[in-house]
N, CA, C and O atoms as a GROMACS GRO file, in nm:
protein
  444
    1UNK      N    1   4.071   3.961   0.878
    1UNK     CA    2   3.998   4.074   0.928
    1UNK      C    3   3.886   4.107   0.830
    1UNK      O    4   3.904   4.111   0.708
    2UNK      N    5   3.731   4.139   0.911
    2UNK     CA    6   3.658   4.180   0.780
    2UNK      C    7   3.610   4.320   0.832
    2UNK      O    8   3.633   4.372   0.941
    3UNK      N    9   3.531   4.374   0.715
    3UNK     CA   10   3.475   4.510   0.756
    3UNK      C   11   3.379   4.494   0.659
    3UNK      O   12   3.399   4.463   0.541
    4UNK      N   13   3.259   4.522   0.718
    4UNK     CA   14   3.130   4.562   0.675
    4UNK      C   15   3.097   4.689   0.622
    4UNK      O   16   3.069   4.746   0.727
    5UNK      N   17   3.079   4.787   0.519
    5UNK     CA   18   2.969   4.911   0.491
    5UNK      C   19   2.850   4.881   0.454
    5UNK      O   20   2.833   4.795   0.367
    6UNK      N   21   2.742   4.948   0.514
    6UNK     CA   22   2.586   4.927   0.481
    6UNK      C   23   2.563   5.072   0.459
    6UNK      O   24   2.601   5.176   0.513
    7UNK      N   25   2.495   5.042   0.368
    7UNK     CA   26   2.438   5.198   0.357
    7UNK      C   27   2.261   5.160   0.400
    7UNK      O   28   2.170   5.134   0.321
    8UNK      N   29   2.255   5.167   0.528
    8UNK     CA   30   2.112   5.112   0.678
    8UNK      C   31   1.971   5.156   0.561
    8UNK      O   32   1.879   5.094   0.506
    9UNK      N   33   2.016   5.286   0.564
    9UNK     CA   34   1.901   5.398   0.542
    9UNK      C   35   1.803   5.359   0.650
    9UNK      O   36   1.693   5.333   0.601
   10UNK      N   37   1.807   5.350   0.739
   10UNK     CA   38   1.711   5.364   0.832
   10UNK      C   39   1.795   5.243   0.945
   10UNK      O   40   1.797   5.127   0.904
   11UNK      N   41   1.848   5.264   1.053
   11UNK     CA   42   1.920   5.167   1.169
   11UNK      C   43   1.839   5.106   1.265
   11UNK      O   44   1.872   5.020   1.347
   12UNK      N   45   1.665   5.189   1.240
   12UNK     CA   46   1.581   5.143   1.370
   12UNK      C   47   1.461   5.053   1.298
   12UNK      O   48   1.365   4.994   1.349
   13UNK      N   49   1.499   5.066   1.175
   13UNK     CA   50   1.400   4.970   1.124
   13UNK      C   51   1.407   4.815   1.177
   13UNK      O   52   1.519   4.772   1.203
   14UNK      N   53   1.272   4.712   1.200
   14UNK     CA   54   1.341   4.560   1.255
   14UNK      C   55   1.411   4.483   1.169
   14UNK      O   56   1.510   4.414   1.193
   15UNK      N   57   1.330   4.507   1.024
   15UNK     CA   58   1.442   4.441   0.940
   15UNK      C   59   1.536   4.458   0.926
   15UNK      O   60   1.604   4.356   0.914
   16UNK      N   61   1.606   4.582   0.917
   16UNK     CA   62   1.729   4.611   0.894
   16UNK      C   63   1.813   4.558   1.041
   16UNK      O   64   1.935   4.544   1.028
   17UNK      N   65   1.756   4.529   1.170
   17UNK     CA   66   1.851   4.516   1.244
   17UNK      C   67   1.850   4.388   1.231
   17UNK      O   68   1.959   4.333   1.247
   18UNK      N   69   1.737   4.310   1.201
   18UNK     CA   70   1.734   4.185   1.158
   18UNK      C   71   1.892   4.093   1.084
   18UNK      O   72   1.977   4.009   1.114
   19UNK      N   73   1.842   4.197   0.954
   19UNK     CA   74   1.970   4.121   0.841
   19UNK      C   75   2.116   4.174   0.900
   19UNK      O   76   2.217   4.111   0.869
   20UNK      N   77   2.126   4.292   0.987
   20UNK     CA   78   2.275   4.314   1.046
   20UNK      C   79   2.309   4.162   1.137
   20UNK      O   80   2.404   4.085   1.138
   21UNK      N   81   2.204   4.168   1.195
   21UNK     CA   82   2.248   4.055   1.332
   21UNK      C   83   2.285   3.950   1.239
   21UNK      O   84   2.400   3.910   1.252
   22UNK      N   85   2.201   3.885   1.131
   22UNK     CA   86   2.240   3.806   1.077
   22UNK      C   87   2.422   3.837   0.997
   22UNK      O   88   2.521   3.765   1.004
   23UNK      N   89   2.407   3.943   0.942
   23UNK     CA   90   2.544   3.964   0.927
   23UNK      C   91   2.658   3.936   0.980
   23UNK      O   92   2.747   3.864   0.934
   24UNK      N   93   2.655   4.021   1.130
   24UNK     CA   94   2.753   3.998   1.208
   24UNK      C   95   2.783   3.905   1.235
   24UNK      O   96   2.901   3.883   1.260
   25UNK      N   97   2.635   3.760   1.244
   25UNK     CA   98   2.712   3.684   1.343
   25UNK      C   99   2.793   3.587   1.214
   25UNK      O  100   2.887   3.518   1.252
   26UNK      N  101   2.757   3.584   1.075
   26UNK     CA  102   2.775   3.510   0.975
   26UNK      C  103   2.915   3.572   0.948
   26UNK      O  104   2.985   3.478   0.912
   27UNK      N  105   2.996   3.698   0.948
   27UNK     CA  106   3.104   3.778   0.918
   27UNK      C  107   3.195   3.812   0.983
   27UNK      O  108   3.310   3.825   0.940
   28UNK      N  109   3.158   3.832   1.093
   28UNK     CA  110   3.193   3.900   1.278
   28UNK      C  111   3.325   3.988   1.209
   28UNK      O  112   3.439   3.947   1.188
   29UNK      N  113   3.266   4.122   1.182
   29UNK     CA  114   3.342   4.208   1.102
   29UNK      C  115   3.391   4.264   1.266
   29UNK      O  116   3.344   4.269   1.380
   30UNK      N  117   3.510   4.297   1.194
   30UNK     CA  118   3.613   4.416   1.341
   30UNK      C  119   3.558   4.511   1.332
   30UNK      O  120   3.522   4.565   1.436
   31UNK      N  121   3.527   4.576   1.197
   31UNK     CA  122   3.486   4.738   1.157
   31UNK      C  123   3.374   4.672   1.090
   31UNK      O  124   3.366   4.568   1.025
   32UNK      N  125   3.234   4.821   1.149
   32UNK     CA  126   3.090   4.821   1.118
   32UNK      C  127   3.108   4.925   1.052
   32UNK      O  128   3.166   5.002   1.129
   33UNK      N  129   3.089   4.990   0.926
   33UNK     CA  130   3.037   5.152   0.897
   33UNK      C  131   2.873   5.142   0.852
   33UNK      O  132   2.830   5.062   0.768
   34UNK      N  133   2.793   5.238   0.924
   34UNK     CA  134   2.649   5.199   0.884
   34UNK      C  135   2.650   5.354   0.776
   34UNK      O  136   2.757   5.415   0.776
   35UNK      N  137   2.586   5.386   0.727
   35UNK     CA  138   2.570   5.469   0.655
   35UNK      C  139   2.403   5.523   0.665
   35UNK      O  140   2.311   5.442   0.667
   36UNK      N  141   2.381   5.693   0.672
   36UNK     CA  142   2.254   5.696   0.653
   36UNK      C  143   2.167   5.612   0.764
   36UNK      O  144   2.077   5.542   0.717
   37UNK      N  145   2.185   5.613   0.913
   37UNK     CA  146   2.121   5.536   0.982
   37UNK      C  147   2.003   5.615   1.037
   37UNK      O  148   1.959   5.549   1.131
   38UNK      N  149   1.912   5.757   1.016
   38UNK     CA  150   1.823   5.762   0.973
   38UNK      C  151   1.775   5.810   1.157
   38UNK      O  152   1.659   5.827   1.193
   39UNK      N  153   1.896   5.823   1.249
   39UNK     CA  154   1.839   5.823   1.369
   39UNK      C  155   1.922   5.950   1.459
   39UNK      O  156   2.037   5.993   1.449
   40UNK      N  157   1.812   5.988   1.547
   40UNK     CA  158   1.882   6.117   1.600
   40UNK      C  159   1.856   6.086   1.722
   40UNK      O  160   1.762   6.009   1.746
   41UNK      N  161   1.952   6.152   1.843
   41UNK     CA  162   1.957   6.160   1.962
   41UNK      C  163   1.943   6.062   2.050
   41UNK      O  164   1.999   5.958   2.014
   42UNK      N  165   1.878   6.055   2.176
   42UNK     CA  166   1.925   5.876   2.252
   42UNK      C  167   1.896   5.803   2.205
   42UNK      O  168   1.961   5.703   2.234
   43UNK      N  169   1.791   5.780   2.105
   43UNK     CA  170   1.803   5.661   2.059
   43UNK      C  171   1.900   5.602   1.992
   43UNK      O  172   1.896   5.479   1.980
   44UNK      N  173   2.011   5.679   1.933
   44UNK     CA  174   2.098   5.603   1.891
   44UNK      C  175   2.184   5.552   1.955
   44UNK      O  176   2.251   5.461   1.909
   45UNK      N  177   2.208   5.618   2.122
   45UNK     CA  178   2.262   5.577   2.208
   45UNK      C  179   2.234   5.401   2.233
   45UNK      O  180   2.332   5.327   2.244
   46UNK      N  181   2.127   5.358   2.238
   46UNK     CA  182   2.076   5.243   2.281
   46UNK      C  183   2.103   5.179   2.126
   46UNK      O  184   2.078   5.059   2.133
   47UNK      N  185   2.141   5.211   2.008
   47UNK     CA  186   2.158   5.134   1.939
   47UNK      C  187   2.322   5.115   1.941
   47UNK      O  188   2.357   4.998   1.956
   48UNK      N  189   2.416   5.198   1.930
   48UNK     CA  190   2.548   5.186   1.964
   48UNK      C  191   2.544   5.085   2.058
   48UNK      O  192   2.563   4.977   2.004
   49UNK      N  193   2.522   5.074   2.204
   49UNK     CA  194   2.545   4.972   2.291
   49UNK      C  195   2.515   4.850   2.260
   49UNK      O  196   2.584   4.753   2.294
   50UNK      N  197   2.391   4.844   2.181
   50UNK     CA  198   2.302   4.672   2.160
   50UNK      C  199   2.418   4.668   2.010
   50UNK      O  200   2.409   4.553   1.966
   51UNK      N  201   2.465   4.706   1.968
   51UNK     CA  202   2.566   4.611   1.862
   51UNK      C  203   2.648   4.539   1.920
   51UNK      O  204   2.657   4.423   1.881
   52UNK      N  205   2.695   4.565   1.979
   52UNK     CA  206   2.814   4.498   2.091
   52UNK      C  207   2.936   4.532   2.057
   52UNK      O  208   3.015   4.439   2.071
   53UNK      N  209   2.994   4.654   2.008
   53UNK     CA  210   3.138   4.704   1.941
   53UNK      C  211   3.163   4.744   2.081
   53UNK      O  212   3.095   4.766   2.181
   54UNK      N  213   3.306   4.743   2.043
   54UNK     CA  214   3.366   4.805   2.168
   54UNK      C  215   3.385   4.975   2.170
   54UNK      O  216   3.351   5.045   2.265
   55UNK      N  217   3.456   5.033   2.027
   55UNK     CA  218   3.433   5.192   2.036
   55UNK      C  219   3.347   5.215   1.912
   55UNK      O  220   3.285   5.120   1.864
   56UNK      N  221   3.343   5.315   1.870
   56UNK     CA  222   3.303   5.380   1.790
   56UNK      C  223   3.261   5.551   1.808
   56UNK      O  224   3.250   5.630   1.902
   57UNK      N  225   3.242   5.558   1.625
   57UNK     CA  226   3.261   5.770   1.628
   57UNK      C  227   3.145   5.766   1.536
   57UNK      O  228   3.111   5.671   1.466
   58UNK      N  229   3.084   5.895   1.546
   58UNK     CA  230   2.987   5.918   1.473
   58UNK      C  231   2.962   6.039   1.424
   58UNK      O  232   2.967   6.128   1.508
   59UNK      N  233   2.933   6.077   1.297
   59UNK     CA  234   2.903   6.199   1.235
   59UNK      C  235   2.744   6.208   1.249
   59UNK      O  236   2.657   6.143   1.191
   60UNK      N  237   2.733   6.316   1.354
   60UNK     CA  238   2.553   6.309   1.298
   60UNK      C  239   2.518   6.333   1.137
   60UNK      O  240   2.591   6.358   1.041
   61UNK      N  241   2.340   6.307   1.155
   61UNK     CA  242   2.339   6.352   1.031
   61UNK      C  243   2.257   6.469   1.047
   61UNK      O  244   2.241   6.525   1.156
   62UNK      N  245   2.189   6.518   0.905
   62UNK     CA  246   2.167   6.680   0.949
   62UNK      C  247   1.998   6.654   0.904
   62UNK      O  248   1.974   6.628   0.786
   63UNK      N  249   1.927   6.659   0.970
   63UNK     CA  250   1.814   6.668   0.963
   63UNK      C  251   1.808   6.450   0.999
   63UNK      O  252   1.856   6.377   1.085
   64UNK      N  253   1.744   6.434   0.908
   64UNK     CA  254   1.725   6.303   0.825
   64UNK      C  255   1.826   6.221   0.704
   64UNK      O  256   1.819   6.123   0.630
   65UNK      N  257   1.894   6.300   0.727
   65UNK     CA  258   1.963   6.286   0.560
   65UNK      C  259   2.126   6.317   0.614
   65UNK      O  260   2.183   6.397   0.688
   66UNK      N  261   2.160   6.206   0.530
   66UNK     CA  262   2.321   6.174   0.588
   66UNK      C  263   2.344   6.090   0.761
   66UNK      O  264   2.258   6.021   0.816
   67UNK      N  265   2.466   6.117   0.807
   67UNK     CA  266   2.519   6.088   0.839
   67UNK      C  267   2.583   5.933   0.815
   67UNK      O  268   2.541   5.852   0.732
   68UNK      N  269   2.713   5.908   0.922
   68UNK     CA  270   2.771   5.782   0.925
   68UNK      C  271   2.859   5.768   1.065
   68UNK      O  272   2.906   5.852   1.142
   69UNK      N  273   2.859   5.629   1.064
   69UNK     CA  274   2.867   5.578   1.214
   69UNK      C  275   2.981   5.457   1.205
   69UNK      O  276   2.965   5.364   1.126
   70UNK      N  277   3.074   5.464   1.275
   70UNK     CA  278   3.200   5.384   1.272
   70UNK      C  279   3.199   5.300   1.383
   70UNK      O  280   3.192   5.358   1.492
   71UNK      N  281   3.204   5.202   1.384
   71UNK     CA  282   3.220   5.091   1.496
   71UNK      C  283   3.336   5.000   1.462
   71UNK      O  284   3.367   4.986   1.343
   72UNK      N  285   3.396   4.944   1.545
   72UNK     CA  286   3.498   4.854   1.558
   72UNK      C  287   3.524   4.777   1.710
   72UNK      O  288   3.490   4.810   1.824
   73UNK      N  289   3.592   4.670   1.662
   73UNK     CA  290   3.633   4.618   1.765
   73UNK      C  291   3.789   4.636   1.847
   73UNK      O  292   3.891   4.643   1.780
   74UNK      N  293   3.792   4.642   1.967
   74UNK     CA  294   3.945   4.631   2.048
   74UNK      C  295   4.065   4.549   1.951
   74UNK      O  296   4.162   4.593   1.889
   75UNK      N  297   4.012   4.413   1.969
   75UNK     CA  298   4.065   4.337   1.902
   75UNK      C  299   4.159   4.326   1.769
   75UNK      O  300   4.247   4.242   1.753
   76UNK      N  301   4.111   4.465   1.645
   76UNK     CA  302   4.124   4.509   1.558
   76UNK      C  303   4.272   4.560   1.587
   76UNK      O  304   4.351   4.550   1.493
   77UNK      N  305   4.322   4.618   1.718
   77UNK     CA  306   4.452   4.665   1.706
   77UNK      C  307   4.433   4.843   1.716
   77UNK      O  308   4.321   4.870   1.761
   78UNK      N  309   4.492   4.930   1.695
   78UNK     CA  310   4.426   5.058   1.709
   78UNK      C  311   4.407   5.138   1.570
   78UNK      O  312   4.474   5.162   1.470
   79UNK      N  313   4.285   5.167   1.616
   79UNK     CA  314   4.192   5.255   1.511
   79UNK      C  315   4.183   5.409   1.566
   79UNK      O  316   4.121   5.416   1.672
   80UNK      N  317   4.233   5.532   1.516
   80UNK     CA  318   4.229   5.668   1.546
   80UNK      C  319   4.165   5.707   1.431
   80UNK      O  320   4.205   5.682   1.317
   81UNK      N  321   4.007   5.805   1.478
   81UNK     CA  322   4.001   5.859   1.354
   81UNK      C  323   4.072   6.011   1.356
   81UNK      O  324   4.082   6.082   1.456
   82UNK      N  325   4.103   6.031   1.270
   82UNK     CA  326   4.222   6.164   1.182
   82UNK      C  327   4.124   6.288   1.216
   82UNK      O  328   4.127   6.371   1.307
   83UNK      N  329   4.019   6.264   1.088
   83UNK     CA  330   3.935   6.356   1.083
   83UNK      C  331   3.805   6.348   1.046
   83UNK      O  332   3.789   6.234   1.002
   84UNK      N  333   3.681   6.422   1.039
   84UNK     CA  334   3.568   6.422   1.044
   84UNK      C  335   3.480   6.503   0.988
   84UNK      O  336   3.478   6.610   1.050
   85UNK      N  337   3.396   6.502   0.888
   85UNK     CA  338   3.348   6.615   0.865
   85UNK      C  339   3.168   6.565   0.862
   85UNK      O  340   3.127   6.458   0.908
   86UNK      N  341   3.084   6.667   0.798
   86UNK     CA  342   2.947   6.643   0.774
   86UNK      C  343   2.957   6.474   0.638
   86UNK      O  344   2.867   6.392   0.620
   87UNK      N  345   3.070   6.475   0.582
   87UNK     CA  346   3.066   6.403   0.481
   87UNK      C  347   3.137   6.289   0.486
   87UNK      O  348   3.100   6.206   0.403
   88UNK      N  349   3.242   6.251   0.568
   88UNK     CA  350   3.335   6.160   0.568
   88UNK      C  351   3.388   6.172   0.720
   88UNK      O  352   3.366   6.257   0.807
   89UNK      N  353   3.476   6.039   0.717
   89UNK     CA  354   3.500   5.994   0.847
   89UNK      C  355   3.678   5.900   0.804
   89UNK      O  356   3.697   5.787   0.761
   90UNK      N  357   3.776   6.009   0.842
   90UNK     CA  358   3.909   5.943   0.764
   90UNK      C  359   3.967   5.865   0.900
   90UNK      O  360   3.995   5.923   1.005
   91UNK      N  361   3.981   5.718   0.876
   91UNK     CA  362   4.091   5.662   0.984
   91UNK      C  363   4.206   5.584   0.979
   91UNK      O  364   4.234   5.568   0.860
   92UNK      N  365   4.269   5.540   1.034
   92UNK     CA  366   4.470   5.524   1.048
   92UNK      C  367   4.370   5.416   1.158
   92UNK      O  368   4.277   5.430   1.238
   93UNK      N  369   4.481   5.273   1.088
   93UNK     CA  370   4.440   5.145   1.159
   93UNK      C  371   4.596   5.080   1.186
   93UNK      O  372   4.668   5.043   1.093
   94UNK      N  373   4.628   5.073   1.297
   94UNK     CA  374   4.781   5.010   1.341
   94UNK      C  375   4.747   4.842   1.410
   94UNK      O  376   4.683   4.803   1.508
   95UNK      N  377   4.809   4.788   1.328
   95UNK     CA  378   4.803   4.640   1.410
   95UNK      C  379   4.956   4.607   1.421
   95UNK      O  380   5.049   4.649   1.351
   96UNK      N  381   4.957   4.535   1.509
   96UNK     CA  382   5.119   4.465   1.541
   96UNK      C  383   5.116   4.398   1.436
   96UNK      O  384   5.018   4.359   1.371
   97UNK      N  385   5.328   4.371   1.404
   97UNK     CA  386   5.315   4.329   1.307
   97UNK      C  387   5.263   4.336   1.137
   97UNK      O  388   5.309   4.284   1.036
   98UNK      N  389   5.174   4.406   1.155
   98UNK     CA  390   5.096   4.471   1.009
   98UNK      C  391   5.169   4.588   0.974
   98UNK      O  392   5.257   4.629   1.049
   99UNK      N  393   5.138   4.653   0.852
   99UNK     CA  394   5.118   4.762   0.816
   99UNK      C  395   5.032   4.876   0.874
   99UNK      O  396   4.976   4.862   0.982
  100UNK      N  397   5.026   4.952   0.824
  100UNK     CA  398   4.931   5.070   0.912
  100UNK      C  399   4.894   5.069   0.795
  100UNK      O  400   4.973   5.058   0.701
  101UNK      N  401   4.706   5.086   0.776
  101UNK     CA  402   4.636   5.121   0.674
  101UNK      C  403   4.549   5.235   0.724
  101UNK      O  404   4.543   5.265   0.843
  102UNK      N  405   4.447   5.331   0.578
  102UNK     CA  406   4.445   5.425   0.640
  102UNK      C  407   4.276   5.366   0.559
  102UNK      O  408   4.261   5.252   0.514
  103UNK      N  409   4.176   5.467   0.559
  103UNK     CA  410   4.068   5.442   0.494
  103UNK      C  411   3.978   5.546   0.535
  103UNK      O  412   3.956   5.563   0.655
  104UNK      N  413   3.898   5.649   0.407
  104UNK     CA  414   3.802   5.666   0.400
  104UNK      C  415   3.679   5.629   0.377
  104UNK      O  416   3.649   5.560   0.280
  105UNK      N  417   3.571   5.682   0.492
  105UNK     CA  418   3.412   5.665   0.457
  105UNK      C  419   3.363   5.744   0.380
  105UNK      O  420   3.474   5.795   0.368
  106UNK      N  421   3.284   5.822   0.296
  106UNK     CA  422   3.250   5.895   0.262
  106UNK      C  423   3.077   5.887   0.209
  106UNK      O  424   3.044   5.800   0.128
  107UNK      N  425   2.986   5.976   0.256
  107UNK     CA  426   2.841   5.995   0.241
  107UNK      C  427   2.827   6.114   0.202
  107UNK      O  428   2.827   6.213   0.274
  108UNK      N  429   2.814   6.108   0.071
  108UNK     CA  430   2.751   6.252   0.050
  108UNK      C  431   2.588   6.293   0.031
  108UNK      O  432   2.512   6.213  -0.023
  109UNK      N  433   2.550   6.400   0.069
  109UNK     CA  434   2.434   6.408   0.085
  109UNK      C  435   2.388   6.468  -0.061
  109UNK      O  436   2.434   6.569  -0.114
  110UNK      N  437   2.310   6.402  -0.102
  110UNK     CA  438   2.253   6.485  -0.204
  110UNK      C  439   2.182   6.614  -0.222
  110UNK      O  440   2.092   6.624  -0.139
  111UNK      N  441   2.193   6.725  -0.310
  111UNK     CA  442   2.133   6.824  -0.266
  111UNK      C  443   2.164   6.908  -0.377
  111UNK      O  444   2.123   7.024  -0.380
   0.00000   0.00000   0.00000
């Protein structure tokens, strides 16, 4: 199983979607966390769908600054996130057979 964190700073930039695609297809992570993706309102809608994850949760961010964005795949087994705040994103990952692991994101905004 892999999992990717990027800290994007910007998700609509071409390069940056550039080197993801290259990522994914070189990694094909279950779990995406982008960090700081720099984007508000439908447009991020249309970027959630063009990754090709199956769910994902998202903390906006507040202005420009912050947020983080959780993607994963079905496949992964089940992923619940716990809890959520302006700063972090806590989740509980159950696979058959496995252990249950748990894992924080955390972005703090500077200020």
């Amino acid at each position: 199983m892999s999992l990717l964190i990027w800290n994007i700073q910007g998700a609509t930039a071409k390069l940056s979607l550039l080197v993801f695609k290259n990522y994914y297809h070189q990694y094909k992570p279950l779990i995406l966390v982008l960090l700081e993706p720099k984007v508000l309102g439908p447009q991020s809608d249309s970027i959630f769908l063009g990754l090709g994850f199956d769910e994902w949760v998202w903390v906006k961010a507040i202005g420009l600054s912050g947020g983080i964005w959780v993607f994963w795949q079905l496949e992964l087994g089940t992923l619940i996130v716990t809890h959520t705040n302006t700063q972090f994103v806590h989740c509980v990952v159950t696979r058959i057979s496995l252990p249950v692991w748990e894992f924080t994101v955390v972005y703090v905004i500077p200020g």
